[in-house]
C-alpha positions as CSV (number, residue, x, y, z in Angstrom):
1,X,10.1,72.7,67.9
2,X,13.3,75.0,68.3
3,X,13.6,78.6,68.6
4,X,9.7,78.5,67.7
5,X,10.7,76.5,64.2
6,X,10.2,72.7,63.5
7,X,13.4,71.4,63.0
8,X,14.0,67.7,61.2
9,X,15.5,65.3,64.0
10,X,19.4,63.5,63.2
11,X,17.7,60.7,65.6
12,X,18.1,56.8,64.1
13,X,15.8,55.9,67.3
14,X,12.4,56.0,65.9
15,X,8.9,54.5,67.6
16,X,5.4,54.3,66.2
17,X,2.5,56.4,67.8
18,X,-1.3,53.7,67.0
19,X,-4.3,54.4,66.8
20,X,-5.8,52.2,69.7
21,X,-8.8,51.4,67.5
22,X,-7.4,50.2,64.8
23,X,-3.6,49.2,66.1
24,X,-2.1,50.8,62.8
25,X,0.5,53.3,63.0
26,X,-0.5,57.3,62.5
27,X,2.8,58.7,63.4
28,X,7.0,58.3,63.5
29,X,8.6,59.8,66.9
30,X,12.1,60.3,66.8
31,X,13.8,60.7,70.1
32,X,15.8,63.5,70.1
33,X,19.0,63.0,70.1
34,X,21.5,65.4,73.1
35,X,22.2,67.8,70.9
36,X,18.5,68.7,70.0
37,X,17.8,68.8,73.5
38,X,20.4,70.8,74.3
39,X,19.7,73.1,71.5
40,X,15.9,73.1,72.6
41,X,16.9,74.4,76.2
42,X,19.2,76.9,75.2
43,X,16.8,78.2,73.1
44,X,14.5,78.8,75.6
45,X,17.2,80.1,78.1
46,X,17.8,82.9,75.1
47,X,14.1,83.7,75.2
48,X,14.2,84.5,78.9
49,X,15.3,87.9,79.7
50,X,13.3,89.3,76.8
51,X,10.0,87.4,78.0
52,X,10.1,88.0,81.2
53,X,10.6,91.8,80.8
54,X,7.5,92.0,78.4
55,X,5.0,93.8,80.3
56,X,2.5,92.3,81.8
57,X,-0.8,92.9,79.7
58,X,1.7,91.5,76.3
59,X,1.6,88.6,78.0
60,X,-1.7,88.0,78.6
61,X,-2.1,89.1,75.2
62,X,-0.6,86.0,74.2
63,X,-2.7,83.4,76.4
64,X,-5.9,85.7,74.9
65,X,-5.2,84.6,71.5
66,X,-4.1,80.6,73.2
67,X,-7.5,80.6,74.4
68,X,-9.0,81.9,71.1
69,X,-7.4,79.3,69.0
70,X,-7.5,76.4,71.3
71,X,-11.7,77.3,71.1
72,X,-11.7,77.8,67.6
73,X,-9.7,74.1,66.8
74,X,-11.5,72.6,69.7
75,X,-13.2,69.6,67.7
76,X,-10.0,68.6,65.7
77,X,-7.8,68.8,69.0
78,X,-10.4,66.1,70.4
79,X,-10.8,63.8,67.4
80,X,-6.6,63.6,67.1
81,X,-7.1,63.1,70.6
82,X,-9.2,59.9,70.3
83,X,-7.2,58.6,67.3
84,X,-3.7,58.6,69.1
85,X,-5.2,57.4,72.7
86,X,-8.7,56.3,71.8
87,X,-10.9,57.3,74.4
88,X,-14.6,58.3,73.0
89,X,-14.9,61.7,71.5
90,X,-17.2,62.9,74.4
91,X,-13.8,62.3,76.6
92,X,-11.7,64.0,74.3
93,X,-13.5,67.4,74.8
94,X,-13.4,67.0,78.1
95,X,-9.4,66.8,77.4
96,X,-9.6,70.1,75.8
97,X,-12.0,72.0,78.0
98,X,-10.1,71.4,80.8
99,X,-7.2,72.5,79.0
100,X,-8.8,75.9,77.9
101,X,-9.8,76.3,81.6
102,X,-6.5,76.3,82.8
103,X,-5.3,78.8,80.3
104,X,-8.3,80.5,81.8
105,X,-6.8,80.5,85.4
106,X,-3.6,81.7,84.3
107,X,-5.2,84.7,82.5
108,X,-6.7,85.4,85.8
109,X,-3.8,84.6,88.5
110,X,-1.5,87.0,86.0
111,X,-3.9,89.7,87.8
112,X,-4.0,88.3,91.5
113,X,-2.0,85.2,93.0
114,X,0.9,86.6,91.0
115,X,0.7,90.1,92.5
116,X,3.9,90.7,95.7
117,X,2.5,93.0,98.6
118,X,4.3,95.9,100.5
119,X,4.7,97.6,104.0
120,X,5.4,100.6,104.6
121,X,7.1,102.0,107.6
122,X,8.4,98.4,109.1
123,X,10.9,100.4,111.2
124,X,11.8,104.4,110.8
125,X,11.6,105.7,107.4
126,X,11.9,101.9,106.2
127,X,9.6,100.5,103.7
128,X,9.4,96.6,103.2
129,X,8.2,94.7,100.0
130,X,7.5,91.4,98.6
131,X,7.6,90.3,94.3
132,X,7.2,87.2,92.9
133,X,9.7,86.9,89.7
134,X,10.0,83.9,87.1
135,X,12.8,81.9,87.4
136,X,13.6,80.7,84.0
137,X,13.7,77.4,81.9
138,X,10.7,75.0,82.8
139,X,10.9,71.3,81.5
140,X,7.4,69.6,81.2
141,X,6.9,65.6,80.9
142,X,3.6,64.2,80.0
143,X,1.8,61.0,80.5
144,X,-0.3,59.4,78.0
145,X,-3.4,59.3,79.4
146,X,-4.7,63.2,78.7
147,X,-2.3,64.3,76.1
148,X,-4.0,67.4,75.9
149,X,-5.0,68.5,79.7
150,X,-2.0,67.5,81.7
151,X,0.7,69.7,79.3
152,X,-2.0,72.9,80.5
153,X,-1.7,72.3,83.9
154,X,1.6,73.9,83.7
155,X,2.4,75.7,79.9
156,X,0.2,78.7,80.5
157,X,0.9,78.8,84.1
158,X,4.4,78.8,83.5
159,X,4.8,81.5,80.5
160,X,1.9,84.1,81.7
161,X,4.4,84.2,84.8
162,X,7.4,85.0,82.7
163,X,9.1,81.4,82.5
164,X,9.9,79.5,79.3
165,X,9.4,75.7,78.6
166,X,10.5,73.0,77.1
167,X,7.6,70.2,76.6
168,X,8.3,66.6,76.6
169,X,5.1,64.8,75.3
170,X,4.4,61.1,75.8
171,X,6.0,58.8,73.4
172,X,2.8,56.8,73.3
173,X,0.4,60.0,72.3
174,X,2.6,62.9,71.5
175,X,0.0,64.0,68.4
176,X,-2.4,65.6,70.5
177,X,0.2,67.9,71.9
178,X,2.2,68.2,68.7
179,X,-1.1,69.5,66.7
180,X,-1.4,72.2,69.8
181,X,1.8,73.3,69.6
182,X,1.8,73.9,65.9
183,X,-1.5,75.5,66.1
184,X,-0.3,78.0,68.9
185,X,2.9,79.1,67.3
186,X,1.4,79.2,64.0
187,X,-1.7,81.3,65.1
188,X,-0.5,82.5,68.4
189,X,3.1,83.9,67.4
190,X,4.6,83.4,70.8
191,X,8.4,84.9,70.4
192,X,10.7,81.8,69.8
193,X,11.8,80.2,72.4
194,X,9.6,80.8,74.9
195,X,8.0,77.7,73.7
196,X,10.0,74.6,72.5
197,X,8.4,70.7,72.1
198,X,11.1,67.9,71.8
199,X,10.2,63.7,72.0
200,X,11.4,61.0,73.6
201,X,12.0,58.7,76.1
202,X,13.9,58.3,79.2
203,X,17.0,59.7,78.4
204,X,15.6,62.8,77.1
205,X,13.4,62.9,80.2
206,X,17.0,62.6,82.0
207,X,18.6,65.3,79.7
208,X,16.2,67.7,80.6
209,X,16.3,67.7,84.4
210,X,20.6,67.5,84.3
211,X,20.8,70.2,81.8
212,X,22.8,73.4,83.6
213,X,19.8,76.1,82.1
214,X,16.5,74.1,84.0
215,X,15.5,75.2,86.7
216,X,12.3,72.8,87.3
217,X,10.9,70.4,85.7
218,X,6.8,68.8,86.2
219,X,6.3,65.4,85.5
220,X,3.3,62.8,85.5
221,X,3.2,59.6,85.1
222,X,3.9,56.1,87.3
223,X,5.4,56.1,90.9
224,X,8.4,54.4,89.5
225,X,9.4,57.1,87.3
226,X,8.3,60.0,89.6
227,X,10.4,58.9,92.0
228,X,13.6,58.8,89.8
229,X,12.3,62.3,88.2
230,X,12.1,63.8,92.1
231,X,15.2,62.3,93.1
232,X,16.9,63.2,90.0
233,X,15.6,66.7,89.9
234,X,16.7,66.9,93.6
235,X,20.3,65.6,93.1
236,X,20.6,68.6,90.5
237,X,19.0,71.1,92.4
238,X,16.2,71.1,90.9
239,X,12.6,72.1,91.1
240,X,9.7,69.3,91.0
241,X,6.1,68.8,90.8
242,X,6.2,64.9,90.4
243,X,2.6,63.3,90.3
244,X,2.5,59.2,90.4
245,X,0.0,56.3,89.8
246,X,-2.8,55.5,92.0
247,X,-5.1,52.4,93.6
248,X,-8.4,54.7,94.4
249,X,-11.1,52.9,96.8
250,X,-14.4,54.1,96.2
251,X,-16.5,53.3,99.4
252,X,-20.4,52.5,99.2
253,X,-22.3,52.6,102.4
254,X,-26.2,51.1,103.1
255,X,-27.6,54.3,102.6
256,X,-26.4,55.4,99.7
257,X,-28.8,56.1,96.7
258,X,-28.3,53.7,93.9
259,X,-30.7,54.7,91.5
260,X,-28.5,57.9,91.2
261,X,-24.6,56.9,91.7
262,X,-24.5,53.8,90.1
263,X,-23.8,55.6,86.7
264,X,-20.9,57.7,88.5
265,X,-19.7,54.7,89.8
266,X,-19.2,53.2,86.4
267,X,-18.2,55.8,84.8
268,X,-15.5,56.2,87.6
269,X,-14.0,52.6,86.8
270,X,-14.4,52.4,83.0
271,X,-14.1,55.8,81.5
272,X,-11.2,56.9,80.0
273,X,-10.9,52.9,80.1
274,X,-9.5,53.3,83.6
275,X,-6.6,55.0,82.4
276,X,-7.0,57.9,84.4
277,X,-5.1,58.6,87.8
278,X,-8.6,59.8,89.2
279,X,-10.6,56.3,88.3
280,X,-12.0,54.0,90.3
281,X,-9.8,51.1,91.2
282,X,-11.6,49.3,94.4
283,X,-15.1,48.9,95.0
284,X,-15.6,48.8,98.9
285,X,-19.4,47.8,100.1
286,X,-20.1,48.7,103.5
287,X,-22.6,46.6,105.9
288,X,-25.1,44.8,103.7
289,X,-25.3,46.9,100.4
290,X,-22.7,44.8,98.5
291,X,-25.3,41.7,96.7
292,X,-27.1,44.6,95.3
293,X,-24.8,46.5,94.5
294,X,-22.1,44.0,92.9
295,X,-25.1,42.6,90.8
296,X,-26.4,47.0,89.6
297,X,-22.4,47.5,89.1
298,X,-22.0,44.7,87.0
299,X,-24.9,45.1,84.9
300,X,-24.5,48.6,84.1
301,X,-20.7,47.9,82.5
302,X,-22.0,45.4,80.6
303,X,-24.7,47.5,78.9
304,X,-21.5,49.6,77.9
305,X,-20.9,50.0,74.1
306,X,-17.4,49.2,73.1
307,X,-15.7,50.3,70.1
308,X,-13.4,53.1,68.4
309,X,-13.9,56.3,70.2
310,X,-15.0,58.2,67.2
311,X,-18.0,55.8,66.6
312,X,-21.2,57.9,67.7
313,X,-22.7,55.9,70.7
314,X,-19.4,54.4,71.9
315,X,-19.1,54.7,76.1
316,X,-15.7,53.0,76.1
317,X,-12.4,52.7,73.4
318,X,-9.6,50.8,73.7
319,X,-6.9,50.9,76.0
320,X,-4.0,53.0,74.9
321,X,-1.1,50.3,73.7
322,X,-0.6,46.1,72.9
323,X,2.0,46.8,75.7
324,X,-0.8,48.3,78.2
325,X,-3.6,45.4,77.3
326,X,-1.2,42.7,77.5
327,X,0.1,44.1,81.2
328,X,-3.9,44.5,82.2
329,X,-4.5,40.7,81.1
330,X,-1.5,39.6,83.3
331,X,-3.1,41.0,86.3
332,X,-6.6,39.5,85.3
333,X,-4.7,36.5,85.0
334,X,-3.5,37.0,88.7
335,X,-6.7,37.7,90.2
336,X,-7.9,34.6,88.9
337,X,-5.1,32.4,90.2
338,X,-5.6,34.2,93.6
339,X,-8.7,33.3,93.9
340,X,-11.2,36.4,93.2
341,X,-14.2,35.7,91.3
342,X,-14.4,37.2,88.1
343,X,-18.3,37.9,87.4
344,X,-17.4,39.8,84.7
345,X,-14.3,38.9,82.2
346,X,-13.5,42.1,80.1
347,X,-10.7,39.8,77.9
348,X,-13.3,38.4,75.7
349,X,-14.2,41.7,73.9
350,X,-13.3,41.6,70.4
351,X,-14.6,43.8,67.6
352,X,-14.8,42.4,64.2
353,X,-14.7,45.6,62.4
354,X,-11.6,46.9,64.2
355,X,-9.8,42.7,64.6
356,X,-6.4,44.9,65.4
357,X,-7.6,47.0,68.4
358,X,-6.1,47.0,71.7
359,X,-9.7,46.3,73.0
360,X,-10.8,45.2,76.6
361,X,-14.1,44.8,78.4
362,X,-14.9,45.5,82.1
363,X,-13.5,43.3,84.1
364,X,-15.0,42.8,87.8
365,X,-13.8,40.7,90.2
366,X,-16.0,39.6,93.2
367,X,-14.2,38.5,96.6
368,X,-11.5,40.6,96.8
369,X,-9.4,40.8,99.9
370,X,-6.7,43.0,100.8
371,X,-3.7,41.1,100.4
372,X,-4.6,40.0,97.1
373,X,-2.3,41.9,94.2
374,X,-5.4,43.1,92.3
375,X,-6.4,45.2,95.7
376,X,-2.7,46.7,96.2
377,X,-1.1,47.4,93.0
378,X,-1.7,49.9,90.3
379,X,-3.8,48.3,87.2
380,X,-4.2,50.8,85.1
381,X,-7.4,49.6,83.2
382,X,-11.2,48.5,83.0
383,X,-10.2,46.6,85.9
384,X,-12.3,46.5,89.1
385,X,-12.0,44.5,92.6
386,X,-14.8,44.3,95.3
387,X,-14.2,44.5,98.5
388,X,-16.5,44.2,101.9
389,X,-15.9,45.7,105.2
390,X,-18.8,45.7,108.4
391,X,-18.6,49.8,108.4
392,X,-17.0,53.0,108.1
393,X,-14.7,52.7,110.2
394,X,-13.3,49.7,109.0
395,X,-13.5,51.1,105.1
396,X,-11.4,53.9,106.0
397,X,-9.0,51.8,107.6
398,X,-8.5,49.9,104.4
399,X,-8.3,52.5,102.7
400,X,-6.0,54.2,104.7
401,X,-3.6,51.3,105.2
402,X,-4.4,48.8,102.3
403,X,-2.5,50.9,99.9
404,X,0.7,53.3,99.3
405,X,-0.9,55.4,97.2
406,X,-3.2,58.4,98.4
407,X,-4.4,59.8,94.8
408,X,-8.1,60.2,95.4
409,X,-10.9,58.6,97.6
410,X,-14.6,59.0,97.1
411,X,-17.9,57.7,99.3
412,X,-21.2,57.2,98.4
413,X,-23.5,58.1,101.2
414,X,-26.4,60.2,101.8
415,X,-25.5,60.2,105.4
416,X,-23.9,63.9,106.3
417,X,-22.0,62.7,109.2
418,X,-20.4,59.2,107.3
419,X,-19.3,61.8,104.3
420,X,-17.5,64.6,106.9
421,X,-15.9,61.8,108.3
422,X,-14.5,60.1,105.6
423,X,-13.3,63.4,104.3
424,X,-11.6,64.3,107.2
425,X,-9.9,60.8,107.8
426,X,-9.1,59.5,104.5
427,X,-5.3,59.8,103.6
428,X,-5.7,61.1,100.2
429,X,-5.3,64.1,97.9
430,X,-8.5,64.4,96.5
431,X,-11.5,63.5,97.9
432,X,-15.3,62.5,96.3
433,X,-18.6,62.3,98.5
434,X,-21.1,61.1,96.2
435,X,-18.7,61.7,93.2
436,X,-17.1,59.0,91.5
437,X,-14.3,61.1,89.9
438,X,-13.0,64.0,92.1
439,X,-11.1,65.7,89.3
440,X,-10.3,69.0,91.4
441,X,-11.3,72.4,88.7
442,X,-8.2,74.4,87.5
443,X,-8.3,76.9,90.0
444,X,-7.9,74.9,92.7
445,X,-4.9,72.0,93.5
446,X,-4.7,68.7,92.2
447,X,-3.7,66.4,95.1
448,X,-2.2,63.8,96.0
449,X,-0.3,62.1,98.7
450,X,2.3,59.0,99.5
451,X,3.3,57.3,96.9
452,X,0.9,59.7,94.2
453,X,3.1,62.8,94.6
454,X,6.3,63.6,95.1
455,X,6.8,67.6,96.1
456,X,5.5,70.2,97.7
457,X,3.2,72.7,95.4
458,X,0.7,70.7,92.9
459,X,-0.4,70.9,89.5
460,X,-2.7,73.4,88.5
461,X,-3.4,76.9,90.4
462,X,-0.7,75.9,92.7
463,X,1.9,76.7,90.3
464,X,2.2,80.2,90.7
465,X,4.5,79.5,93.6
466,X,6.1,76.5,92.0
467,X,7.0,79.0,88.7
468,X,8.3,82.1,90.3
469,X,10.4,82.7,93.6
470,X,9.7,85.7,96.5
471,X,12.1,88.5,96.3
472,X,12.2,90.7,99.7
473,X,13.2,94.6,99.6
474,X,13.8,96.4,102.3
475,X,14.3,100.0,101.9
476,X,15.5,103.2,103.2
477,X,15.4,106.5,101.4
């Protein structure tokens, strides 16, 4: 989308968006080509002036009527949603309610976080005053994993502030965000411009960030590629919010309750089929909890119901590509070769009614250390490794050093003093304490830290200082 029009791509570079379920193709992506992108950016640039001299209330007007549409399409945004990254449909609404509650934010920062300040009489007859004003053309890359809920933690932020964007979806799930985008220009009427949607890989990515008219661009995705985004983005002058993978420990000591937070735990690992940056990654027992609670953990995945997300009573779809299940098998493979015990072997799921599915099982392994590659590196899937340590001290240590990643840490406990300080210790953005998936709410920060996040202002209500700059006036009349 151009100048608020879809416009037919001149690309000959065309990939296939699946259906995880059923591995069949559901949509062409052409890769725009350099002109297209350049087209989509000047576009916006022309939008500027005129967008960020609307008054303030005509702007919220417009993230009024977002919010209106986004509610009224809410259960066909989340059943596209399943069918281009098949998580189950109860996940899918949680990809668009957290995406209307960050339109939500930005409806309500537009009256508060956004606002300058003033002081009068600084010196004689000398008045002194702060504004925050919008700096311009905003590129936004996606991830696949929550097609829907990652693009809202910057659009409305960025265009209730005055900015204009240009949104890169993911070339693995860009139908999610293409269905939103035609839904708010056709029912929204933003002016054109202000709002532009291009695909690709890479090189658009690359395109993007170099072109002369960005001024920023937000990215999230692997530490490989936010790296090369914030080092790109910082060669050009650039702006960046650049948010990387993860390897988040979840620590378990003696007294924590079971019966309650074995659920969260699981859900932790093998919602979203551990494609989320927040999930679960390494199960670390403290003192002598882990028998019993290896054996709960393991038995609780396996009672969960595997199949295409839009199946009532499914708990857990298929992962998102043949490229992503073939990567997670090739480090099941490893931990096996390493010498982890695999009590539970998630690569023997297969569902007759859906034979081309990218489907996997949970996966545990047992007898996990920390220099094994399973412990260290990014998975990405239904994968989970167990690890022991004596007590907290040592579990935050391993967490702290096992690892160069510092996305999110939790700790079961129902000790007050082991959860304070965990959560004063732990190296990590976001922090759980008896919650298996510390997803932070849109008006406050989503963290992260070492190799996670790459900037200084995060995602979310943090934005407002990432999308606008501070003008000082000093006056004398």
């Amino acid at each position: 989308m151009i100048g608020g029009k879809w416009v037919g791509s001149r690309s000959h570079q065309i990939k296939k968006a699946f259906n995880p379920a059923t591995g069949r193709a559901i949509a062409n992506v052409p890769f725009a080509v350099n002109e297209e992108v350049e087209r989509a950016v000047e576009s916006a640039a022309a939008a500027f002036d005129s967008w960020k001299g609307l008054a303030v209330p005509e702007r919220l007007g417009y993230l009024f009527k977002m919010k209106e549409v986004l509610e009224r399409h809410f259960g066909e945004l989340a059943i596209v949603n399943t069918q281009n990254h098949g998580k189950t449909l109860e996940e899918s609404k949680g990809d668009v309610r957290r995406s209307i509650d960050n339109v939500d934010v930005a409806i309500s920062i537009a009256y508060t976080l956004s606002k300058g300040s003033t002081l009068d009489q600084i010196a004689q007859d000398m008045d002194e005053a702060l504004v925050k004003e919008p700096l311009g053309v905003f590129s936004i890359i996606c991830p696949f994993n929550f097609p829907l809920m990652i693009p809202f933690w910057f659009i409305p932020y960025a265009i209730v502030l005055g900015n204009v964007v240009v949104v890169k979806p993911s070339e693995i799930t860009p139908v999610p965000m293409q269905l939103a985008a035609e839904l708010i220009q056709d029912e929204v009427g933003l002016p054109p411009g202000v709002l532009n949607v291009v695909h690709g890989g890479s090189e658009v990515v690359e395109s993007l960030i170099k072109h002369r008219e960005t001024k920023g661009v937000t990215f999230v995705g692997s530490t490989r590629v936010a790296r090369r985004v914030y080092e790109l983005a910082g060669a050009h002058g650039k702006r960046a919010i650049a948010n990387g993978g993860a390897k988040n420990a979840i620590l378990v000591m003696p007294d924590a309750d079971l019966d309650r937070f074995i659920p969260s735990m699981v859900s932790s690992f093998f919602g979203n089929a551990g494609q989320r940056c927040l999930a679960g990654a390494n199960l670390v027992s403290a003192g002598g909890v882990h028998e019993e609670l290896i054996a709960r953990f393991a038995k609780a995945a396996g009672s969960l119901r595997i199949g295409n997300g839009l199946d009532e009573g499914v708990q857990m779809g298929p992962v998102v590509s043949a490229e992503a299940k073939a990567k997670i098998l090739r480090y099941i493979d490893a931990g096996v070769e390493e010498g982890a015990r695999l009590l539970a072997d998630g690569r023997r799921v297969g569902l007759e009614e859906y034979p081309g599915g990218f489907y996997l099982g949970p996966s545990i392994f047992d007898g996990v250390s920390p220099e094994m590659k399973i412990s260290r590196e990014e998975i990405f899937g239904p994968v989970a490794s167990a690890l022991r340590v004596e007590d907290l001290d040592e579990g935050i240590e391993m967490i702290n050093k096992n690892s160069n990643y510092g996305n999110m840490a939790s700790i079961f406990t129902s000790d007050g003093r082991s959860a304070r300080e965990f959560r004063r210790r732990v190296d990590a953005g976001n922090i759980g304490i008896n919650v298996g998936v510390a997803s932070p709410a849109a008006y406050f920060p989503f963290g992260g830290r070492k190799d996670s996040f790459f900037g200084v202002l995060h995602a979310q209500v943090d934005t407002v200082d990432f999308f606008t700059d501070k003008k000082v006036i000093v006056s004398r009349w």
